[in-house]
C-alpha positions as CSV (number, residue, x, y, z in Angstrom):
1,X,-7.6,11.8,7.9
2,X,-6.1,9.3,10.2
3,X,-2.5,6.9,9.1
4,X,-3.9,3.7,7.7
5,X,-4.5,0.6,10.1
6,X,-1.4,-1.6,8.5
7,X,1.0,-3.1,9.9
8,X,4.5,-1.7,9.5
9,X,5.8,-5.0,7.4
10,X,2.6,-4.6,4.9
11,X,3.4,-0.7,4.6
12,X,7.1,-2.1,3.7
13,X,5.8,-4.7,1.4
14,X,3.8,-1.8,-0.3
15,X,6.2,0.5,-1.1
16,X,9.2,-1.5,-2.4
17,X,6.1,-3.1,-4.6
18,X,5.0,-0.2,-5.7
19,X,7.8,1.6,-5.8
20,X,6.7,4.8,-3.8
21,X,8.3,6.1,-0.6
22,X,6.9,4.5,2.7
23,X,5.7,8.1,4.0
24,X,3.2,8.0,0.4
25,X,1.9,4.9,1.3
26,X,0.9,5.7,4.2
27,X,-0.8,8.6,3.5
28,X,-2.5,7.5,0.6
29,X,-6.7,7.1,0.6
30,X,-7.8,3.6,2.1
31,X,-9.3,3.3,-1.4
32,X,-6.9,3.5,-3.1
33,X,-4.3,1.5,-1.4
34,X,-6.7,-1.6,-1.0
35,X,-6.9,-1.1,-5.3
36,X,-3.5,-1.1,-5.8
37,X,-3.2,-4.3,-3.2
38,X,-5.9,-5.9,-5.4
39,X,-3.8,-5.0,-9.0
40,X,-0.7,-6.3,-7.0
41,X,-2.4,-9.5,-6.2
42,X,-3.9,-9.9,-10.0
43,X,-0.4,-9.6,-11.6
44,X,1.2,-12.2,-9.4
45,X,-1.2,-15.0,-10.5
């Protein structure tokens, strides 16, 4: 499987959100990144 296509400041973004080391981030499943992006964006509204 090939590293995500984000950009290094998003990846950043991610993990101090989500509290998970960079290197998990960017190995994670698209899938399952994009829903985490979408839960991040629910609770901030």
């Amino acid at each position: 499987m090939r590293p995500l296509q984000i950009s290094p400041e998003t990846a950043l973004k991610l993990s101090e959100k989500l509290n998970l080391p960079l290197e998990q981030i960017m190995h994670m499943p698209q899938h399952i990144l994009i829903q985490k992006m979408i839960e991040l964006e629910k609770e901030e509204k």
